[in-house]
N, C-alpha and C positions, 0 to 999 in steps of 0.2 A: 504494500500500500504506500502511496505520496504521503511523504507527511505534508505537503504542500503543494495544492491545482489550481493552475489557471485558466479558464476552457471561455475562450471565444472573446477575448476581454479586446475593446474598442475604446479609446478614447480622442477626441478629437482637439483641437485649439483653435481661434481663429486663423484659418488659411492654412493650418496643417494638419493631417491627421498623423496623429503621435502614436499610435497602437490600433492595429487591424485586424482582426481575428487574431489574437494571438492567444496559441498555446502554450505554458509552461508550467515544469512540475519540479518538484525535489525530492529527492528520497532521504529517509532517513541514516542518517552516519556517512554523507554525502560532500565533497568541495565540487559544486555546480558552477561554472562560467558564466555568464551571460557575458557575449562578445557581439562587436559590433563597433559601423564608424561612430563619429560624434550625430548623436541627431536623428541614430536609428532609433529610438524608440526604449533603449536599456533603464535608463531612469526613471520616465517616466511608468513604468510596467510597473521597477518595482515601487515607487511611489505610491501608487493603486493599491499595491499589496502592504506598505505601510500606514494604509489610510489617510495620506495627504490628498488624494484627490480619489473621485469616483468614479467607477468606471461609465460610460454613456453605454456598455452593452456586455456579458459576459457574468461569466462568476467564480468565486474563489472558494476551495474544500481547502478543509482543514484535517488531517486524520479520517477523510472519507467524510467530514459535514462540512453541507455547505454552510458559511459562513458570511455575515455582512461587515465587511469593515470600514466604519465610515471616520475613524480618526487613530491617528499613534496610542492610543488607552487603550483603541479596541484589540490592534495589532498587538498589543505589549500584553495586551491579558490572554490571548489563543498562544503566548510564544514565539513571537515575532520581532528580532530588534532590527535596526537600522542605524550602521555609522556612515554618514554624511560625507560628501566629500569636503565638503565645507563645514567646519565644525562647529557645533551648535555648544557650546562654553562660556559661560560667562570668565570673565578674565580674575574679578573681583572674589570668586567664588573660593573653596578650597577643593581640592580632592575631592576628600571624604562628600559636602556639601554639594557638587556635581553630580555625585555619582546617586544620592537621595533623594533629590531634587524634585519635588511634586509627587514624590512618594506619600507623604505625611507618617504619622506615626504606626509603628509596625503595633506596639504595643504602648497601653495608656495613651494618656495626651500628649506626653512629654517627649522628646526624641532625647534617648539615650547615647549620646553623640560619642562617648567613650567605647560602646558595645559596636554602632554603627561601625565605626574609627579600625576596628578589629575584625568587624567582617570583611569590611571590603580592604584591609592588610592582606589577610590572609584569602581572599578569595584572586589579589595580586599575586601573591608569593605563589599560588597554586600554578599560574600558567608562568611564573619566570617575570611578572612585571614587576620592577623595582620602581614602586611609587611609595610616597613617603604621604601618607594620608590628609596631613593637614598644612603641604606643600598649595601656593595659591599655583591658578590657572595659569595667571600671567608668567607665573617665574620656570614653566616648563618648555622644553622644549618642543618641538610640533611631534614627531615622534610620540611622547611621552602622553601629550595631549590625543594622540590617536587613542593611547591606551584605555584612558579616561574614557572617552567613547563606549572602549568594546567593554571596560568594566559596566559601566551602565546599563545596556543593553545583558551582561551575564548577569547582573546583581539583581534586575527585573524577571529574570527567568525564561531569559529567548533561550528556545532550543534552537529555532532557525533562525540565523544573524547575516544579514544582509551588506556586505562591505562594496560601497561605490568610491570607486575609482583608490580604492587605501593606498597606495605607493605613489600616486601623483605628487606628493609633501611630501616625501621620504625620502632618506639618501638609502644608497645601493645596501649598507648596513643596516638600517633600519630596516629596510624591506625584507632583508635577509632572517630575519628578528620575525618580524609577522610571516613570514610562510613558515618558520619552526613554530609558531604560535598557531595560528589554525592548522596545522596537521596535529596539534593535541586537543585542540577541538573536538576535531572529526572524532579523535579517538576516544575523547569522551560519551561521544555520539549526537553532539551537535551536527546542525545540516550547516551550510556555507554558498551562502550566493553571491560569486565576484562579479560584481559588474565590470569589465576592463574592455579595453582594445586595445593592452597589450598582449601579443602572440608568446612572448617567451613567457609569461607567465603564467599564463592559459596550460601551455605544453605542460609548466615542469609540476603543476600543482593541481589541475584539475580533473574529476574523474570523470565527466559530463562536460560539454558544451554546446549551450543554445547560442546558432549566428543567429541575430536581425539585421534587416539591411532595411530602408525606411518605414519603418511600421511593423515589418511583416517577421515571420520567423522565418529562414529561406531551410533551418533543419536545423536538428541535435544529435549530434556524436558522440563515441566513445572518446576521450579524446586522445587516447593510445592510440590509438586507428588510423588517424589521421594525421599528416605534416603538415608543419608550420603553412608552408605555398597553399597550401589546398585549404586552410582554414583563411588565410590571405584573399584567394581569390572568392571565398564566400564571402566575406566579411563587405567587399566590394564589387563584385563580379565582372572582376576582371585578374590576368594575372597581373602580380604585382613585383617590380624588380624591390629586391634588399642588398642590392650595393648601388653606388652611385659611378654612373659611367663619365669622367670627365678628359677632356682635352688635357695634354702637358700644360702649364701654367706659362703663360709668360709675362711676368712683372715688370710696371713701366716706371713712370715718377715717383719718388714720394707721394704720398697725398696728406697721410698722416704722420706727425713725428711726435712722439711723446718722451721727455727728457725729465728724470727724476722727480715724479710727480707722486708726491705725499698728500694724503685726503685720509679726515677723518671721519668714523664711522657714525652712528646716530648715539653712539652711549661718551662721545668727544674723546675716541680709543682709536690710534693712527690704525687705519684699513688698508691702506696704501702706503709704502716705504720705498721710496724712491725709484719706480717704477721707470722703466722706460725701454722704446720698442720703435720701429716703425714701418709700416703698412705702405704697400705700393698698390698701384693702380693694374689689375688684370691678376689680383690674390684675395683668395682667402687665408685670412692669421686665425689660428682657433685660438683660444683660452679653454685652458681643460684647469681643473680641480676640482677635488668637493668642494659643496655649494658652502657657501660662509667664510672663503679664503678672499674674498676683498673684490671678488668679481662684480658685485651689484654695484660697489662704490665707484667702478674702474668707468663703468655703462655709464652713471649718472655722473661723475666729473666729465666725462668726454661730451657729454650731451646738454649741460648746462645744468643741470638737475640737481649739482653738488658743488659747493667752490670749494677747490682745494688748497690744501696749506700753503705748497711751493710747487713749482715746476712748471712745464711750460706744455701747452697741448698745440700744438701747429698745425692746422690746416692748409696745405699746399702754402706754406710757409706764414701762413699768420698765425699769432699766437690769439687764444682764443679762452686761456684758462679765466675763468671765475665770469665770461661773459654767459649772457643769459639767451636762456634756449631758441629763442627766434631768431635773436640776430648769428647764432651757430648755424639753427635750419636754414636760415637765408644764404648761407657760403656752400650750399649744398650735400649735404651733412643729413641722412636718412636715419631715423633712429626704431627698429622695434623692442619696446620694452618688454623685459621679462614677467610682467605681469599683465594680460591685455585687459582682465578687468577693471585694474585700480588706474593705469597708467595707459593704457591704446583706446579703447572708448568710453565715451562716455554711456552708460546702459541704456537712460529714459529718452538719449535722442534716435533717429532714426537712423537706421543702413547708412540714407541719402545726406544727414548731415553728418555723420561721423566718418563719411569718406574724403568731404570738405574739410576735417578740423585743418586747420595750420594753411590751407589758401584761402577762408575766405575772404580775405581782404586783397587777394591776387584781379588783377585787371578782367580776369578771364570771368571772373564769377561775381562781382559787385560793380556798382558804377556808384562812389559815392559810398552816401549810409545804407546805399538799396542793394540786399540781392538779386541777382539776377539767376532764379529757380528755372526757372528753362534751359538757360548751361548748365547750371547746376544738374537736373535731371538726369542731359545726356550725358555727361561727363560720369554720375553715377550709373548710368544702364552699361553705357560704356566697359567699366571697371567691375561691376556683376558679372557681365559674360567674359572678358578677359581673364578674370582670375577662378572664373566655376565656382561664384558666391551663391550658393544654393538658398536661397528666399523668395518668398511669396512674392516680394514686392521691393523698391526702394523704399519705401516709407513703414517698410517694419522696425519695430522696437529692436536699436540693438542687443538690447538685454535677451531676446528673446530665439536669436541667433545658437545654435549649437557652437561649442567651442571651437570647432575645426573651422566653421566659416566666420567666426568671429574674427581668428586669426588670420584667413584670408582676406579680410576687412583691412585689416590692419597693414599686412603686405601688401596689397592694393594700394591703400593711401602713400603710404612709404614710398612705396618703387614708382608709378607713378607721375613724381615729380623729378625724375631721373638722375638721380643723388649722385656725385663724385664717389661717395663716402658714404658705405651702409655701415650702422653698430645694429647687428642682431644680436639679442639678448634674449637665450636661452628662446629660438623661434618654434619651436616642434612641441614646446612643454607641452604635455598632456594631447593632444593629438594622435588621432588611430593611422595606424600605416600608410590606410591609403591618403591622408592626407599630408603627412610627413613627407611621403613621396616627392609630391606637390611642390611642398616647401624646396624641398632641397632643389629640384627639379628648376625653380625660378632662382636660386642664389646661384646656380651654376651658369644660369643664363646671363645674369647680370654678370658674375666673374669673367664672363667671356666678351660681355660687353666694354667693358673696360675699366666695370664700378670695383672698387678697391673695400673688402669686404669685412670687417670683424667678426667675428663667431663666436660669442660666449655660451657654451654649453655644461655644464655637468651631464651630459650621456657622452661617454668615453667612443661609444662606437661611430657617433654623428660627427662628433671631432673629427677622428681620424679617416673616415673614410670623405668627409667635403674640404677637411682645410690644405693647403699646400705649405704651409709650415703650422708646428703647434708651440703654443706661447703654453709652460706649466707654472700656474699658478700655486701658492702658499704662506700661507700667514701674513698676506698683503705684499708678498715677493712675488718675482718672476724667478725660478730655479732654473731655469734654462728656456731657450729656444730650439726644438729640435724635430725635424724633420718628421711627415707621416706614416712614411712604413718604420719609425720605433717601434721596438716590441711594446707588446704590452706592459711587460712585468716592469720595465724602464720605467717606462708613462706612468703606472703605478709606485713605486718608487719615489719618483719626483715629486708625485701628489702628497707624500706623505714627508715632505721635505728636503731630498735627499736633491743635490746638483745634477746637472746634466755632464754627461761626457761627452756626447756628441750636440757640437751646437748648427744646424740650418744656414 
């Protein structure tokens, strides 16, 4: 028997339909997939089954009853949790306090916050989380704050725990950390539904996977069965390459020169130590390290976003440190931030004006104080069908956008205005293959073009396989500059401090 069915569930949005007959099930003692691009339909399905939204057609058994769930109390009392990909935490909060939270008292009136304090310790200590109970929100780590999540959802008594998108915040050790964690799940006999579009962790951890591809379910496998390509080409239906095919490089001018440039971080704790490097026109430079080595600080001094203590940032020879971000985009200077929701759009405006931010005060699209929406328009239909911005319309809410084309939003605008000097910052986060593809697919085009390209990533493999030299980051240093077929173990090395022997 399922300990969890979902038979014929429809739910629609304006201008999309978000789930179409869909089927899905869990079995018990079970880690279930749910794969799929941004947009197919994965969240909002399980949403439906967290009782955030209702279904417009369909129904959900539980243990063989069917069952109506119209909010997260209903879900959390059948066994049902959900961690978020975006975490639901107050900052202010503590541990212990999170993890009770709209519980009320277990027993009497009173909450026993010392008893509380010890269960959810020891209900930590049971899977290996080393959380300190009456540690606040704010002072953990993200990591540590996933934790909080999945205790809340165990301490409520989900058998079946729903993880959306869990490794998107996580470094490669952390991630490493939660799949030894839900394999003692399962073992306890917890069910496990990943929603991902990533392949490799679909492969190494799941025993089922359901693909959707817009709306629909296109089928569910063993997922021993099946290879990586072949769950690829479901996911998107088409086949999908996983190296990047490039031309030899060949580097022209200067564009960028950066000369011992120190920047401090937001706790007023040097991020950058005298950094310096420089970028030609017809290359990508990667910056590899793990994430919190001075990489975000390195994006937002180059982009105006940060004034740095000292040093000098040159663009095709002017110095440009501690100047502010317009008059940098104006030297032709393209920036994609590493976060597109806080930093690439804005949510409540539309497609059509968040493809405009940053020209419209350009001749082409106002005359005066007045827009001119009818440039405007085409110039956005334009940039829809050029970059396969998959949307209803111009005038849909960006908020409303799937992440993959949010980010093709954002690459549109950037590229677009045909920048000297791209800083891509961390461009692929959270993006499913086939859209990653994409991405890479247009930085090689511009590299060829002659745009001179930065590349900050924390994924090791996107590094090496798009950049033509790799810049290794650490502790706010550069350790070396060295070439892209290094081994790994090298690159790894590096990341953890160690110099380069070979320098590019």
């Amino acid at each position: 028997m399922d300990l969890v069915a979902m038979r014929g569930i429809c739910k629609a949005f304006p201008g999309v339909t978000a789930n179409d007959h869909v089927d899905f099930s869990v079995k018990p003692g079970e880690i279930h997939a749910l794969l799929g691009e941004n947009g197919a339909g994965k969240t909002t399905l399980m949403s439906i089954l967290y009782g955030f939204y209702t279904p417009d057609a369909g129904e959900i058994q539980v243990r063989g009853e069917r069952r109506e769930i119209n909010s997260p109390k209903d879900a959390m009392a059948l066994g049902i949790g959900m961690v978020h990909q975006h975490f639901m935490l107050v900052p202010q909060l503590t541990v212990v306090e999170s993890v009770v939270l709209g519980m009320g008292a277990r027993t009497g009136r009173v909450l026993n916050r010392r008893k509380l304090s010890r269960e959810v310790r020891e209900l930590g200590a049971r899977y290996g989380f080393a959380l300190n109970p009456e540690d606040y929100i704010w002072q953990l780590a993200v990591g540590l704050q996933q934790k909080v999540e999945i205790l809340k959802a165990l301490y409520r008594g989900a058998q079946t725990l729903i993880l959306d998108e869990p490794t998107a915040v996580l470094t490669p050790q952390e991630a490493e950390e939660l799949f030894t964690n839900l394999v003692r799940f399962k073992q306890d006999g917890h069910s496990i539904i990943l929603i991902t579009h990533k392949l490799d962790e679909v492969k190494r951890i799941a025993d089922r996977t359901t693909v959707m591809r817009q709306g629909a379910v296109v089928g569910t496998v063993e997922t021993a069965r099946v290879s990586k390509p072949e769950l690829a080409e479901m996911m998107v239906g088409r086949k999908v390459l996983f190296r990047v095919d490039k031309p030899p490089a060949a580097p022209g001018e200067v564009r960028l020169n950066v000369k011992a440039l120190t920047v401090l971080n937001d706790k007023r704790l040097p991020a950058l130590k005298g950094v310096s490097f420089e970028l030609c026109a017809g290359e990508i430079l990667g910056v590899a390290g793990v994430d919190g080595n001075g990489q975000l600080e390195l994006g937002e001094s180059l982009t105006g976003l940060r004034k740095p203590v000292s040093g000098e940032i040159a663009y095709k020879g002017r110095n440009v440190a501690g100047r502010a971000p317009a008059d940098i985009l104006s030297l032709g200077v393209g920036h994609i931030p590493e976060d597109r929701h806080k930093k690439g759009l804005i949510a409540d405006f539309s497609l059509e004006e968040n493809l405009m931010l940053g020209s419209q005060r350009s001749r082409r699209f106002c005359s005066g104080v007045a827009l001119n929406f009818p440039a405007i328009g085409a110039e956005a239909a334009r940039l829809i069908d050029d970059f396969d911005i998959r949307a209803p319309g111009p005038a849909i809410r960006a908020g409303n956008l799937s992440g993959g084309n949010q980010q093709k939003a954002v690459l549109a605008r950037e590229m677009s205005r045909d920048p000297d000097v791209l800083i891509a910052l961390q461009p692929t986060r959270g993006l499913d293959v086939g859209a990653i593809e994409y991405v890479h697919r247009r930085l090689i085009e511009a590299r060829q073009a002659g745009k001179a390209i930065l590349l900050v990533s924390t994924d090791l493999d996107e590094v090496m396989s798009l950049s033509d030299r790799i810049a290794v980051m650490y502790a706010g240093e550069i350790v070396g500059i060295v070439p892209p077929h290094t081994p790994r173990e090298q690159l790894g090395l590096m990341m953890a401090g160690a110099h380069a022997e070979v320098v590019a």
